[in-house]
N, C-alpha and C positions, 0 to 999 in steps of 0.2 A: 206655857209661854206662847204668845203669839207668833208665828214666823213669818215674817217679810221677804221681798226681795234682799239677797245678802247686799253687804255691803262694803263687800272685797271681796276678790277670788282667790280662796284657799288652799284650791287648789293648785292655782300657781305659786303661793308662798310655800309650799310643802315640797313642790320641788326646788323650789330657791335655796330652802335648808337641806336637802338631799344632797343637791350640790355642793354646796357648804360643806357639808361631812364630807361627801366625798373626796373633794380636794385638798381637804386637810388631811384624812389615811392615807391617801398618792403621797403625800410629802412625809407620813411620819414612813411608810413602806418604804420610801426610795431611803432613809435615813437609817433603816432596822436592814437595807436589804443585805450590808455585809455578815450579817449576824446568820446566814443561812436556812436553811426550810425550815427550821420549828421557830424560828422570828415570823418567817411568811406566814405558819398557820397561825401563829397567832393574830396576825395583824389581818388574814382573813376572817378570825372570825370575828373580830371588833367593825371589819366591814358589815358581816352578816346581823350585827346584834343593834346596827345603827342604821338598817334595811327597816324602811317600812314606818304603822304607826300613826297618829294621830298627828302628832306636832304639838299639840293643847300646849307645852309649856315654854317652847319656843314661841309661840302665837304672843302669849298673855306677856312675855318677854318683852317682845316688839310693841306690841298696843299698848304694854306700860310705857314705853318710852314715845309714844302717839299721843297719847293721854295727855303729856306734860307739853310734847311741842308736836304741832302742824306739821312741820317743815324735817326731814331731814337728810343731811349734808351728805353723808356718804350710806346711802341703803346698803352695797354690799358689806359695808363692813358691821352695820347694824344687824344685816342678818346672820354675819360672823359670830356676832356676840349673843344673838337667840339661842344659835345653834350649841351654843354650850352647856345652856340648858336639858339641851335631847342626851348630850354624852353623860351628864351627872345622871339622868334618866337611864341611860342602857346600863351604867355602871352598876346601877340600885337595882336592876332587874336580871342583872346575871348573877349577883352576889344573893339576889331575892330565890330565885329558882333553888338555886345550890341547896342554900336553909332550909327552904320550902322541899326538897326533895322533888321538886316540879318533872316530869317526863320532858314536857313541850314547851315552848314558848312559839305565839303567834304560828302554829300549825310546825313548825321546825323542832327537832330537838333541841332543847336547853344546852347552853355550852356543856357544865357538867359531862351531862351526856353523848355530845358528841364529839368530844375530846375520849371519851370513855373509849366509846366505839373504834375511835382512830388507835388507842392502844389494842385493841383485840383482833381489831384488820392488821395491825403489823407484828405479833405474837411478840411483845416488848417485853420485856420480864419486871416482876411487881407487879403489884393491882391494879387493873384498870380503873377500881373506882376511885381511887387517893388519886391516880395522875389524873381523871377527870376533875375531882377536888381540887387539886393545886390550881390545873388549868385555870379554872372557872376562877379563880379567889386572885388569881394573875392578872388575868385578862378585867376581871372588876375595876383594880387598883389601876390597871393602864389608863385604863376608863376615866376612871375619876382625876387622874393626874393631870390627862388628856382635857377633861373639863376645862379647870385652869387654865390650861395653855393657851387651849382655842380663845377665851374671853381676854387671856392676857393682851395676845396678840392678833387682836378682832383688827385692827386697823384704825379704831377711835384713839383720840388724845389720851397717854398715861395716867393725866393727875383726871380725868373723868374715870376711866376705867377703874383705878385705883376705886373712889366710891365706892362702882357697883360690888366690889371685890368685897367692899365689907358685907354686902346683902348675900352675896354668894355665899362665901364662909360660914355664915351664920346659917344659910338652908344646909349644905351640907354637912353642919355639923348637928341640926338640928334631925335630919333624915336618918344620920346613920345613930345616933342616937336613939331617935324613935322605932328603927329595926330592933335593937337589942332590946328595947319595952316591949315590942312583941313578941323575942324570943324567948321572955324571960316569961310571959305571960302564959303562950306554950308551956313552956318546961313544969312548969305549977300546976296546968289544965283546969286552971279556975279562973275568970273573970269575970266583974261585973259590967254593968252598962256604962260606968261612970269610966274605968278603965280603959275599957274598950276606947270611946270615946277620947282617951289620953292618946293611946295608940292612931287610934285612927287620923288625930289632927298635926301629929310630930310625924308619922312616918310615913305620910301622904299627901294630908289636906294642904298643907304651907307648904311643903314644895312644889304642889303639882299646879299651884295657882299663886298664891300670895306673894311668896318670894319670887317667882319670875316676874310678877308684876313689878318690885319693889327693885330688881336688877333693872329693869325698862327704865321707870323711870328713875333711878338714880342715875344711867347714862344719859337721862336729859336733862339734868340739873334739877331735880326734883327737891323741896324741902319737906319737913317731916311732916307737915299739913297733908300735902300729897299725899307721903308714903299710910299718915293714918288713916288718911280717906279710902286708898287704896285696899288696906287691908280690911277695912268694914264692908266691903265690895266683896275679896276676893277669900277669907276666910273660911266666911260659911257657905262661900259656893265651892271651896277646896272639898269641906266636910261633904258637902250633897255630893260632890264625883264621885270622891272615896264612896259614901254609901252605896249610888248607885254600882259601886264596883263591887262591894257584898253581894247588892241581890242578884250580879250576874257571875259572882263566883258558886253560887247556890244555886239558882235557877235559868243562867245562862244556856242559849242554842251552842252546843259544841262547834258549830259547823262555822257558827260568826266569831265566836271568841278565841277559837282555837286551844281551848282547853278541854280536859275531858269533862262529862258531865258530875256535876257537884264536886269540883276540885277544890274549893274551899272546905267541903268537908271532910275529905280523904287525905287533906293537909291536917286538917285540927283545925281549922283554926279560929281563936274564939274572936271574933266579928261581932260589932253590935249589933247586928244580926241573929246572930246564936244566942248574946247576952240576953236578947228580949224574948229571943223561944223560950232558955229555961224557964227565966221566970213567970213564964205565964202558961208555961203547957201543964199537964196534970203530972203530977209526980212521976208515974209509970211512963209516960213521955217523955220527960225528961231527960228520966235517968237511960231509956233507950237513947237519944241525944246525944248525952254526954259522952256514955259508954263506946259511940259508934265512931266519936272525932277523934279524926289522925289514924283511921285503921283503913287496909285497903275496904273496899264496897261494889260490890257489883251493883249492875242498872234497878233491879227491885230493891235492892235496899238504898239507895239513892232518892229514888222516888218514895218510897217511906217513909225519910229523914224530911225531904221536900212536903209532905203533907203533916206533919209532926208543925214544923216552923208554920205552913198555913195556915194549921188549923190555931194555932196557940195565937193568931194575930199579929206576929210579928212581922211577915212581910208588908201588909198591912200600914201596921205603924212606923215603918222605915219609910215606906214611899211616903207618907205625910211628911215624916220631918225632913224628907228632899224637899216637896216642895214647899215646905216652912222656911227652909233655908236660904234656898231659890228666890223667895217672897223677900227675903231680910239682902239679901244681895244685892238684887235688883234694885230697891226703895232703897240701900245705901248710891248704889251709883246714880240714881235719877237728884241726888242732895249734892253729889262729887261734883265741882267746878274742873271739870274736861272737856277736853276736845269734841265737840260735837257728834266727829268719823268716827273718831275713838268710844265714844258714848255708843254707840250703835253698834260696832263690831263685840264692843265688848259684851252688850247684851246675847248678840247670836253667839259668841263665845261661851254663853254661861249655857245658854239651851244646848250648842254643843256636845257640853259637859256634862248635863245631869239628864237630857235626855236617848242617850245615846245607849245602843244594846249590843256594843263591843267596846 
């Protein structure tokens, strides 16, 4: 993709939603603070787990609702109702870790873990790792309840919000849905491309793009014309994120993504990534492949797994249908009858998105 001068500064909306969050934890904190310290550490680490981070689906939130109208009335509260987007996001990513048996998240430990830790620094009696379980599966749900809230009470008109509440509903139900296709795909340790493909578009692609789009402009009076334009836009550029986020759970710099090296493979996890290595590596590849996902891995055999997937062509063929995807995107929004600003941001939005290496 071509890159131009942007056209908005990002990095000033990233802190507008930081805010946003922030101000909403000061109020649910002053409202848990009778509940005493293990309310506090909870409600800190819902602070920590909504630190930081791209914004991507708060962005595509607001620009869906830019897209529909030029003009709008009340920005803080617009960006109120972005921001609830991030909370269903952190929610999906501390219940994600858990599943995932994740170490780290963005260079920190994973809640899990560091609720863990706080039980073993205060010699608590039971297991540190079920109260880091609980923790984590606690603090998700706060999350996601929290979602709700924040877009309940964004500051926009009820019978509008109301709308977007049906777009909302529908990603959440569709994300935590599409987790359990993944973990069931896990548990089997068999998938194909076509599978994967299932997983990758319910328990990522539509949330992390289409339906914030679709919560945007539903807050701007948007009709279904809109929302199908929108998702022939924002679909297969969910897919191309999601992929690119394969090849950087595989071949990602530790140093940028904050995870260890090849943590998609010392997760398991089958990625249509992994689907296109088996079938095209040689048998004895393969079945090393197969055999090595979901098991711990030191740096040499990391890098073995990493030339295994090379050489079989699969990395390869992922980066094509990114930017096939990317291609079909694009060429839906240049047909999409939008905002102009919006038409342009949306574009740096998509490059954002698929060519980014954290």
């Amino acid at each position: 993709m071509t890159r131009t001068s942007p056209a908005w500064d990002s990095g000033v909306f990233r802190a507008a939603i930081q805010s946003a969050l922030d101000a909403f934890v000061d109020e649910q904190a002053q409202a848990l603070e009778p509940l005493g310290a293990d309310a506090g550490r909870l409600v800190s680490s819902a602070r920590a787990s909504m630190s930081g981070g791209k914004r991507l689906r708060a962005a595509f939130c607001y620009w869906g609702f830019r897209a529909v109208s030029a003009e709008v009335s009340d920005e803080q509260a617009l960006v109120r109702a972005a921001a609830a987007l991030e909370l269903l996001h952190a929610s999906a990513l501390v219940h994600d870790d858990y599943m995932d048996s994740s170490d780290t998240r963005r260079g920190r430990p994973a809640t899990h873990k560091a609720f863990e830790a706080t039980h073993r620094e205060h010699g608590w009696s039971g297991s540190p790792e079920q109260y880091g379980a609980a923790a984590a599966i606690l603090l998700g749900d706060l999350l996601l309840c929290w979602s709700d809230e924040l877009l309940r009470r964004c500051g926009l008109p009820a019978d509008v919000v109301h709308r977007a509440l049906d777009c909302f509903d529908t990603s959440r139900s569709e994300v935590i849905t599409g987790q359990f296709l993944d973990v069931s795909v896990q548990a089997r340790a068999s998938s194909d491309v076509e599978q994967a493909m299932q997983v990758l578009r319910y328990k990522s692609a539509k949330y992390s793009v289409e339906r914030p789009l679709h919560v945007g402009a539903a807050l701007a009076g948007a009709g279904d014309d809109v929302l199908d334009a929108l998702t022939a836009f924002g679909l297969p550029l969910g897919e191309a994120f999601q992929l690119r986020d394969d090849l950087l759970g595989v071949f990602g710099d530790p140093d940028a993504t904050g995870k260890p090296a090849g943590d998609d493979l010392i997760e398991g996890k089958r990625t249509v990534l992994v689907a296109l290595a088996l079938d095209a590596a040689s048998r004895d590849a393969a079945a090393r492949l197969d055999a090595a996902l979901g098991r711990s891995l030191d740096a040499d055999q990391v890098a073995e797994l990493r030339g295994v997937i090379d050489g079989s062509g699969a990395r390869e063929q992922v980066e094509a249908v990114i930017g096939e995807l990317a291609g079909l995107a694009l060429a839906a929004l240049d047909r999409a009858r939008l905002d102009g600003l919006a038409r342009r941001v949306l574009c740096e939005l998509a490059s954002a998105a698929t060519d980014r290496v954290v």
